[in-house]
C-alpha positions as CSV (number, residue, x, y, z in Angstrom):
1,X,56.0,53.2,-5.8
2,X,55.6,52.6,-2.2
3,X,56.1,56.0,-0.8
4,X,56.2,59.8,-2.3
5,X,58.3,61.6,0.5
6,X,55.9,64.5,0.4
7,X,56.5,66.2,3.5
8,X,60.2,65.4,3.1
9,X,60.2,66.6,-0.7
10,X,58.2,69.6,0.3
11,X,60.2,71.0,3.3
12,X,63.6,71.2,1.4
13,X,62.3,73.6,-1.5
14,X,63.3,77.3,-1.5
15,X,60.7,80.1,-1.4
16,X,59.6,80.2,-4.6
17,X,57.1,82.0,-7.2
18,X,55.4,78.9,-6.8
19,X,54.6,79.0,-3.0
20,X,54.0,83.1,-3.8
21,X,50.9,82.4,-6.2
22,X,49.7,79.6,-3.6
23,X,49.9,82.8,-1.3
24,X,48.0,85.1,-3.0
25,X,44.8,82.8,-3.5
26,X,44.9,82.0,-0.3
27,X,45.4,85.3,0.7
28,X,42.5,86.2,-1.8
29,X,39.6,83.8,0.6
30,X,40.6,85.3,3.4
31,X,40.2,88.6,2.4
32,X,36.8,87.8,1.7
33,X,36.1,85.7,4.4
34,X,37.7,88.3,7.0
35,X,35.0,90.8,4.4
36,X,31.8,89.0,4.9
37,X,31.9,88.0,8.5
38,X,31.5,91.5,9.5
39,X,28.8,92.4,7.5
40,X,26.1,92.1,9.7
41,X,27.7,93.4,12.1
42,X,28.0,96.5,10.2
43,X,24.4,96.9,8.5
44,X,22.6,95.7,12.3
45,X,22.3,100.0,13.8
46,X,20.8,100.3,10.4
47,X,18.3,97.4,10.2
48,X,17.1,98.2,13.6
49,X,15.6,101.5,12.9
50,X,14.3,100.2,9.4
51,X,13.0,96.9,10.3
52,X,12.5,97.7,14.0
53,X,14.9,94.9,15.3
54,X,15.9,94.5,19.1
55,X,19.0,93.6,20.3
56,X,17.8,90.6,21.3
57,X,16.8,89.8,17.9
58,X,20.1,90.3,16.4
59,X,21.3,88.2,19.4
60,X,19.8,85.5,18.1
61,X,20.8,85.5,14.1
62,X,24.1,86.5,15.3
63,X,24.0,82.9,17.8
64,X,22.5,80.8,14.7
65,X,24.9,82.4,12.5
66,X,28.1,81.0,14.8
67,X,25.7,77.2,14.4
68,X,26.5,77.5,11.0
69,X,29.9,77.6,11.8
70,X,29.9,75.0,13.8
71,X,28.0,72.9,11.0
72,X,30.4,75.0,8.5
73,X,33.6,73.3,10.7
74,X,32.7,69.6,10.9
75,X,31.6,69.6,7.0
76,X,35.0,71.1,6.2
77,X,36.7,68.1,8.1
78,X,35.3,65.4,5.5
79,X,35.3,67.8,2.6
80,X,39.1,68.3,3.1
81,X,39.7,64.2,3.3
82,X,37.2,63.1,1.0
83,X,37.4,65.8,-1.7
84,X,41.0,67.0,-1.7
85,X,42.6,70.6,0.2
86,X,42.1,72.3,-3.4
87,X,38.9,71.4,-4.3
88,X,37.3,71.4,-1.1
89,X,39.1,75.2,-0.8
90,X,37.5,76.1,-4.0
91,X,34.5,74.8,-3.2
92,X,33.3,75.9,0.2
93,X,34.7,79.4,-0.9
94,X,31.8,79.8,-3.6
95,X,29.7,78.3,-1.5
96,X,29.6,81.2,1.2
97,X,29.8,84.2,-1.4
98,X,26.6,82.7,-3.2
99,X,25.2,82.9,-0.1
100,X,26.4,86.0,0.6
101,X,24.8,87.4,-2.3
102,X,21.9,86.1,-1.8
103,X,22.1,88.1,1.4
104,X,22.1,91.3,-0.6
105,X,17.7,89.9,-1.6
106,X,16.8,89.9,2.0
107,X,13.1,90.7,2.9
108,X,13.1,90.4,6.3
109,X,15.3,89.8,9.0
110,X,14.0,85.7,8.5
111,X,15.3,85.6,5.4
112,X,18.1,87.4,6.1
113,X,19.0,85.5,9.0
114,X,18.5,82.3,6.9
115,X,21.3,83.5,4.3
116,X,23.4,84.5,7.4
117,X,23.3,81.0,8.7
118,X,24.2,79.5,5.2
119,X,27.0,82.4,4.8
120,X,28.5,81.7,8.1
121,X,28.8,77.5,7.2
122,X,30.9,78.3,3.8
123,X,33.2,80.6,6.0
124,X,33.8,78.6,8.6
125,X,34.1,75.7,6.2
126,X,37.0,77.6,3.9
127,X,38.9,78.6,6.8
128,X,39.6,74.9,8.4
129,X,40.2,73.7,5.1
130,X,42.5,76.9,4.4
131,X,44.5,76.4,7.7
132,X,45.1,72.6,6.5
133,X,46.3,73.8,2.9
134,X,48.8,76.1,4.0
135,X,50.0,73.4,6.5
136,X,50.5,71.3,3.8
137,X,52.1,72.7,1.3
138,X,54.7,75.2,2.9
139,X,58.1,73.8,4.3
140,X,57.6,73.8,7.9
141,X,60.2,76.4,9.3
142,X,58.2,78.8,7.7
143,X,54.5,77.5,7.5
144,X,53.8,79.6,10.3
145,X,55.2,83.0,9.0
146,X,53.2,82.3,5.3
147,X,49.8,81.6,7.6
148,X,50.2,84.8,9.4
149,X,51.3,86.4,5.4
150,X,48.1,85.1,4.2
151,X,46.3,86.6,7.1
152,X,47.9,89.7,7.2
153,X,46.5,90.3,3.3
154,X,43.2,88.6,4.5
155,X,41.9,90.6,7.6
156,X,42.3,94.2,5.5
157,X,39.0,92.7,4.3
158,X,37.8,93.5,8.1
159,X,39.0,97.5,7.8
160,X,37.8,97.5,4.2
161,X,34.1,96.2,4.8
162,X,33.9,98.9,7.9
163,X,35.2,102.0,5.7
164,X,32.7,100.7,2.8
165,X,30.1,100.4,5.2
166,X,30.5,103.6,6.8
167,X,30.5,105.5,3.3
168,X,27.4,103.3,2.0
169,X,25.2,102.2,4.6
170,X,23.9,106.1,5.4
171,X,23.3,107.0,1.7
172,X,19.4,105.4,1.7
173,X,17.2,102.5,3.3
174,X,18.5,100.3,0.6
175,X,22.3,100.9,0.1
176,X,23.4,98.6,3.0
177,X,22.6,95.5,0.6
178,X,25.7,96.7,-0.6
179,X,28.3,95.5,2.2
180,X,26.4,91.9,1.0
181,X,27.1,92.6,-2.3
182,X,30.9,93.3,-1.4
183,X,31.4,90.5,0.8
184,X,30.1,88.0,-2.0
185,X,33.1,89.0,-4.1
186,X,34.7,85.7,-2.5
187,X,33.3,84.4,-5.9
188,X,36.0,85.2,-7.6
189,X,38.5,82.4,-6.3
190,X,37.8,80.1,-8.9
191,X,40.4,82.8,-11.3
192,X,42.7,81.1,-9.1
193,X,42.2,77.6,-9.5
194,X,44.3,76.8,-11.8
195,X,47.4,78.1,-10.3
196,X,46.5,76.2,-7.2
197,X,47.8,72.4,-6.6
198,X,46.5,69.7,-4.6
199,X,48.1,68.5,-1.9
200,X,50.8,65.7,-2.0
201,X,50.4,65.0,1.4
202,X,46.7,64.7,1.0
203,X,47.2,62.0,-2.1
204,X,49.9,60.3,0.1
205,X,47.7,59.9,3.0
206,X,45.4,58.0,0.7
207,X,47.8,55.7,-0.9
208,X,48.0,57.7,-4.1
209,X,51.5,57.6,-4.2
210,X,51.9,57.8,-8.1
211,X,49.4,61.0,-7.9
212,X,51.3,62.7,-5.2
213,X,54.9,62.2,-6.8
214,X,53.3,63.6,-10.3
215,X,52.3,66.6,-8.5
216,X,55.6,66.9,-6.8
217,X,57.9,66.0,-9.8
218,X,55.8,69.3,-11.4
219,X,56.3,71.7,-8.7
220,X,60.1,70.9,-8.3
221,X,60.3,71.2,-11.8
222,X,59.2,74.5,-11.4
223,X,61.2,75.8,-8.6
224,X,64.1,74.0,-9.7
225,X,63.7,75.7,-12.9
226,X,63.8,79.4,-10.6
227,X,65.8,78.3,-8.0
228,X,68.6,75.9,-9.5
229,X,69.0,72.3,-8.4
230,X,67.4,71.1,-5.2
231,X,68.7,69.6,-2.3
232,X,68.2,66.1,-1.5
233,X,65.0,65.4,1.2
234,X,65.4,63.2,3.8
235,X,64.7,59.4,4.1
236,X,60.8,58.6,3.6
237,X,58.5,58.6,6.9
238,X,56.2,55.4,6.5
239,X,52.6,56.5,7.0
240,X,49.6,53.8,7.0
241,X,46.9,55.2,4.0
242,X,44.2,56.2,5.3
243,X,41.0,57.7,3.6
244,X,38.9,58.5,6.5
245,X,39.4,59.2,10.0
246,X,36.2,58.2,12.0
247,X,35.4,61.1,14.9
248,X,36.2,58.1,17.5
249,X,39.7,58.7,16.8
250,X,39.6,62.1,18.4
251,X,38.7,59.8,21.7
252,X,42.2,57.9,21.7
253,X,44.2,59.7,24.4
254,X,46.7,61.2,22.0
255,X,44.1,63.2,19.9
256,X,42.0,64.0,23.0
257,X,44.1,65.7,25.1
258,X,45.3,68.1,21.9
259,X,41.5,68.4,20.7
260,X,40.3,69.7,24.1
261,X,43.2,72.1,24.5
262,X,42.1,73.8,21.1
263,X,38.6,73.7,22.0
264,X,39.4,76.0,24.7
265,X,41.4,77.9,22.4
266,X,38.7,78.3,19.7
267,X,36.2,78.9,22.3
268,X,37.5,81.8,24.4
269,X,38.9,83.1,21.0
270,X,35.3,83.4,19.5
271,X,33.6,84.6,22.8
272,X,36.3,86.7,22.8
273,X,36.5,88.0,19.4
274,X,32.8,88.4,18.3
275,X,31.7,89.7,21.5
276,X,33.8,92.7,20.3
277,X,33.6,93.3,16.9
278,X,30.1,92.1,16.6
279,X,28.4,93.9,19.4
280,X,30.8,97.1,19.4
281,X,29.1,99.4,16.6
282,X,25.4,98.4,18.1
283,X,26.2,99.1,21.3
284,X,28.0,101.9,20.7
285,X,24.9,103.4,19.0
286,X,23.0,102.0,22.1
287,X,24.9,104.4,24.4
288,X,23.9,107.8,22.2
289,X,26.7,108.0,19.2
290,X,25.0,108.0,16.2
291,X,24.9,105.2,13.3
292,X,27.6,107.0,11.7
293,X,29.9,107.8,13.9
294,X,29.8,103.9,15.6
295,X,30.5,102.6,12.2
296,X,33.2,105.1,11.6
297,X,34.7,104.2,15.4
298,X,34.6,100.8,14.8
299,X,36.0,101.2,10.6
300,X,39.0,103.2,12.2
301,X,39.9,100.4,15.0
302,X,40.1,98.0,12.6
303,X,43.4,99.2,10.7
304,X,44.9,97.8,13.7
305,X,44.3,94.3,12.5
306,X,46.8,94.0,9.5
307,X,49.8,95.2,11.7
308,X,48.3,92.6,14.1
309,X,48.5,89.7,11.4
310,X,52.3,91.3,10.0
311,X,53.3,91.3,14.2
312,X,52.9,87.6,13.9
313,X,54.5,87.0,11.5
314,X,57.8,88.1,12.8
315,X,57.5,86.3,16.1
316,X,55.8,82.8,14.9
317,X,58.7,81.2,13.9
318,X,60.9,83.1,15.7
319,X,59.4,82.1,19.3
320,X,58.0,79.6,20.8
321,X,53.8,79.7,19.5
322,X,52.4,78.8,22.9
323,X,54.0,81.6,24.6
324,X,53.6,84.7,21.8
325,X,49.7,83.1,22.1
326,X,49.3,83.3,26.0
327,X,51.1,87.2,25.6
328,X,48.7,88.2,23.0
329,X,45.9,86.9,24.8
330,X,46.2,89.1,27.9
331,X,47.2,91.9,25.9
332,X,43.8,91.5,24.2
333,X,42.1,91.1,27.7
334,X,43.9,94.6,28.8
335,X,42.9,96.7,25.6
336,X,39.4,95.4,25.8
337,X,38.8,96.1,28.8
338,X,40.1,99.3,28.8
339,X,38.0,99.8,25.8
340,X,34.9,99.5,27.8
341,X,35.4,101.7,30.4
342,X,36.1,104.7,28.4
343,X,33.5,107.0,26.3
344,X,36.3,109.1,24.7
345,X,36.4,109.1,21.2
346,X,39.7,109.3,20.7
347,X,40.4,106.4,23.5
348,X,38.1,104.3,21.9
349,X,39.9,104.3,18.5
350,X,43.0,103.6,20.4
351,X,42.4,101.0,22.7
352,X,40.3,99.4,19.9
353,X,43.0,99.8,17.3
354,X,45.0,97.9,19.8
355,X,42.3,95.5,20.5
356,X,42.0,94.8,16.8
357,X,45.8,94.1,16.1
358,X,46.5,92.1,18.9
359,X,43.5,89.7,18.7
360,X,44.6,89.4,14.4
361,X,48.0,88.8,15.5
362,X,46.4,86.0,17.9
363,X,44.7,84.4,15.2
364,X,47.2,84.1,12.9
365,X,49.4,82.2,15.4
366,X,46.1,79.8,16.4
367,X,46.1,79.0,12.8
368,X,49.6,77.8,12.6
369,X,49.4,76.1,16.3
370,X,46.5,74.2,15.7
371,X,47.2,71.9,13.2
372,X,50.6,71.1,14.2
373,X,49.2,69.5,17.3
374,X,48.1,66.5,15.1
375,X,49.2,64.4,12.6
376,X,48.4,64.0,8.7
377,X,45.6,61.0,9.5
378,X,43.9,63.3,12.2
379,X,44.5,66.7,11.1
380,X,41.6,67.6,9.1
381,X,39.1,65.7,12.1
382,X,40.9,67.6,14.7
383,X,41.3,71.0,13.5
384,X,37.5,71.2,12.0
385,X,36.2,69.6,15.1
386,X,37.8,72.1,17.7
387,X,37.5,75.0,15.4
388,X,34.0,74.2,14.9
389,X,33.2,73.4,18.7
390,X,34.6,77.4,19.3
391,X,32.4,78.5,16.7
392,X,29.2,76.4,18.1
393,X,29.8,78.3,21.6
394,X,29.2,82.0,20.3
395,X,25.5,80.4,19.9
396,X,25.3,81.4,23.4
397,X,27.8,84.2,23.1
398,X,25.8,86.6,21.8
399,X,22.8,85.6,24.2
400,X,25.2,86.4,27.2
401,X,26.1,89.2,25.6
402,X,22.9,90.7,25.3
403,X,21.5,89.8,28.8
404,X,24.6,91.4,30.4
405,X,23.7,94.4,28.7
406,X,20.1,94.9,29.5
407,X,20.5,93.7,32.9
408,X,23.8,95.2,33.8
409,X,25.1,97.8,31.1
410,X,27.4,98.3,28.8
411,X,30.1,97.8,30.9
412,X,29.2,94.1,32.5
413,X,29.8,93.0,28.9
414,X,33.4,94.1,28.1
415,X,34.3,92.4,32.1
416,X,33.1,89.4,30.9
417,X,35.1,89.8,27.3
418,X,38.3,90.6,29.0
419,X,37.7,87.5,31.0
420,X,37.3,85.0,28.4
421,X,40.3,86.5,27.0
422,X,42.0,85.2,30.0
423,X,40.9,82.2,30.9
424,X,42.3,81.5,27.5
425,X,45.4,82.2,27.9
426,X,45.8,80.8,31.7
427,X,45.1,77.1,29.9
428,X,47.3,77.7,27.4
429,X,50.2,78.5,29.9
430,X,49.6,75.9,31.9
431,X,48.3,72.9,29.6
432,X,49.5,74.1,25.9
433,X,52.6,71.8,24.1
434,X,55.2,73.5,23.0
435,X,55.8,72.8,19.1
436,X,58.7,74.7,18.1
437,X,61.2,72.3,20.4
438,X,59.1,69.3,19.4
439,X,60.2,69.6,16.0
440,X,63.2,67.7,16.3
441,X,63.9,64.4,17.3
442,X,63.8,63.2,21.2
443,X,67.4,63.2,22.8
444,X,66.8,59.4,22.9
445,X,66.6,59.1,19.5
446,X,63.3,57.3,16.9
447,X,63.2,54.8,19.5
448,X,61.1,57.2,22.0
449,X,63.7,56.4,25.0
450,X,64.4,59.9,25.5
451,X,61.2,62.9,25.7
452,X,61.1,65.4,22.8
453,X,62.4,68.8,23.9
454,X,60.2,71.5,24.2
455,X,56.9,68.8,25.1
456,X,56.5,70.1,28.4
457,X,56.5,66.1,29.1
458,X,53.0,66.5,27.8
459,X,53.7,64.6,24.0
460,X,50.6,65.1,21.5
461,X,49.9,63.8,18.6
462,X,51.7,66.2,16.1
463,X,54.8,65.7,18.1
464,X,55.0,62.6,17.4
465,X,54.4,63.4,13.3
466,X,57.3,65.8,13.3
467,X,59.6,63.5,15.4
468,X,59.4,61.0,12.2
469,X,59.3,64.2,9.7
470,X,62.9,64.7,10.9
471,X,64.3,61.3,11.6
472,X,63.1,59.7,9.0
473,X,61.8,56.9,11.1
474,X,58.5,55.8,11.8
475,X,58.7,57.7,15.8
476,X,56.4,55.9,18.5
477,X,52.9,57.6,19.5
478,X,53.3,59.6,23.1
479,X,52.1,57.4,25.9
């Protein structure tokens, strides 16, 4: 056998019970991901009159925590290639809710900040290899809606850790080792793992062609056997096997210019994000509410984020990604903003509620965008890497975050959130490929004479994938 059709084999199967269970294990890590990366966000007003913390201090396990990340991202990359998109899934999953347990032991902010670090690596790590899975394995008309499913069942974990933490952290000195305790629950994946299956397009990309048409033949048999007879895919797109992609190839002019567009991406998403829902309860507390109430402000804006995650999926595959990211993104800028300037309880929950949905929704669609921007060879290297470089930035994040607040208020620091937030989106409007249009063949045909619609005349990488996925030719890299 000298080629498995997997993408082609893939794309042509109905919505099935199949794709449904895939959902709900994924759905099941991000819940617990979206969970534990607000736990110490939620227990820091606490430690700080028990352990006698500064902001500054949590500044700085908050920054190591986002070098995990980064760490978290790039390991993810060669996990994903060298391991498999299931295994490595499975893996890095148990990986973050041990240490996430081991949170719940914590002696000292040290150790804690230790376990954060170690925590924060296995989350980053599950998401990029997540965002790859679902990539794979869903037909690609509606990969993007099933990303934003996944996350809309995913970020109640965010709501969920805030209302438990609200109701447990007051009860004693020792019950906020409890939000640890909840967030290690991630654990519980590996009840999934049989119902997961590896990627096709993972063993095709390694040559494993007899492997990858074994795994298809069983999950057509299934569908098939729900869904009546299938539809015949399209002609084979010839792929060179390749087991590892070495970071130089990010450096070739076709993965470059789509890697440093995501970068920015990543980078003003996690400035953007964290600078929120990390700092908001502290400072909060900082500017006279009490522990409880900040919590309970902060637990309340976050219902807002499942609507934000269902939002995108209506528009994903309905509008052009580029464009529902660039209005989401000043939307986000707004609400914050606004957020910031206002003491009013009830404006607070609002704006934040709005914050909260908007900035889910904008995830869900960076999810989908970013790996279609590359092709199967580059698409672990390139998604971990820029993923991982926004993560590495909120090292300094919560530094500027907390030297804008002693020096300049609590104000300063939601002007320079907004901001990020838009600076964002301006580089996306102006530099960001559209993806949608560039899923069909150029109006010249395989040959490359003609430019793919909707590529801004800006070609990437991933363009040039789904020009083949559809032609069934082998379609020339953009120049």
């Amino acid at each position: 056998m000298h080629h498995s059709n997997a993408l082609n084999r893939l794309d042509r199967l109905p919505i099935s019970r199949f794709h449904k269970a895939t959902l709900l294990a994924i759905s099941f890590a991000y819940f617990f991901e979206f969970a534990d990366i607000n736990t110490f966000a939620t227990t820091a007003p606490k430690l700080i009159h028990l352990w006698g913390i500064t902001v500054d201090q949590i500044a700085y396990v908050t920054s190591l925590s986002f070098v995990g990340m980064f760490i978290g991202s790039i390991a993810a990359a060669s996990l994903a290639d060298r391991w498999g998109r299931k295994r490595a899934l499975v893996w890095t999953t148990v990986f973050f809710g041990f240490f996430s347990f081991a949170s719940v032991f914590s002696w000292d902010l040290v150790s804690l900040g230790v376990f954060r670090v170690l925590t924060s690596a296995g989350l980053s790590a599950m998401t990029v290899v997540a965002v790859i899975y679902v990539n794979e394995m869903y037909p690609s008309k509606v990969r993007g809606k099933y990303q934003a499913y996944a996350i809309v069942v995913g970020i109640c974990g965010t709501p969920a850790t805030n209302l438990i933490a609200s109701a447990v952290v007051p009860l004693s000195d020792w019950s906020w080792r409890l939000v640890f305790l909840w967030g290690s629950l991630g654990l519980l994946l590996v009840l999934f793992t049989r119902r997961l299956k590896e990627s096709p397009r993972w063993y095709e990309s390694r040559g494993e062609y007899e492997r990858a048409d074994a795994v298809l033949r069983e999950i057509e048999t299934r569908v098939a056997a729900e869904k009546g007879p299938l539809p015949e895919p399209a002609p084979p797109v010839v792929e060179t096997p390749s087991t590892k992609a070495p970071l130089k190839l990010l450096l070739q002019r076709k993965y470059l210019m789509p890697t440093l567009l995501l970068t920015v991406l990543w980078v003003t998403q996690t400035i953007g994000f964290f600078g929120y829902s990390s700092w908001a309860p502290t400072l909060l507390a900082k500017e006279g509410f009490s522990v409880e109430k900040s919590v309970f402000y902060v637990a309340l804006t976050t219902v807002g984020a499942p609507l934000g995650s269902y939002l995108a999926s209506l528009v994903t595959d309905r509008f052009e990604r580029k464009w529902c990211l660039v209005g989401f993104g000043t939307v986000i800028a707004l609400c914050g903003l606004l957020y910031g300037l206002t003491f009013n309880p009830v404006l607070i929950v609002v704006f934040g509620f709005l914050v909260n949905m908007f900035e889910r929704g904008y995830t869900a669609l960076g999810y989908a965008y970013s790996p279609e921007l590359f092709d199967t060879r580059s698409r672990s290297l390139g998604t971990g890497v820029s993923y991982g470089l926004g993560r590495l930035s909120n090292a300094a994040g919560p530094l500027i975050v907390a030297a804008l607040y002693n020096s300049s208020g609590y104000h300063s620091v939601f002007f320079f959130i907004a901001g990020t937030w838009l600076v964002g989106a301006l580089v996306l409007a102006v530099f960001g490929p559209l993806t949608r249009g560039g899923a069909r063949p150029s109006a010249g045909g395989a040959d490359g004479a003609g430019q793919a619609p909707g590529t801004d005349g800006k070609g990437s990488a991933g363009t040039a994938d789904r020009q083949s996925d559809r032609s069934g030719k082998e379609a020339p890299s953009p120049s």
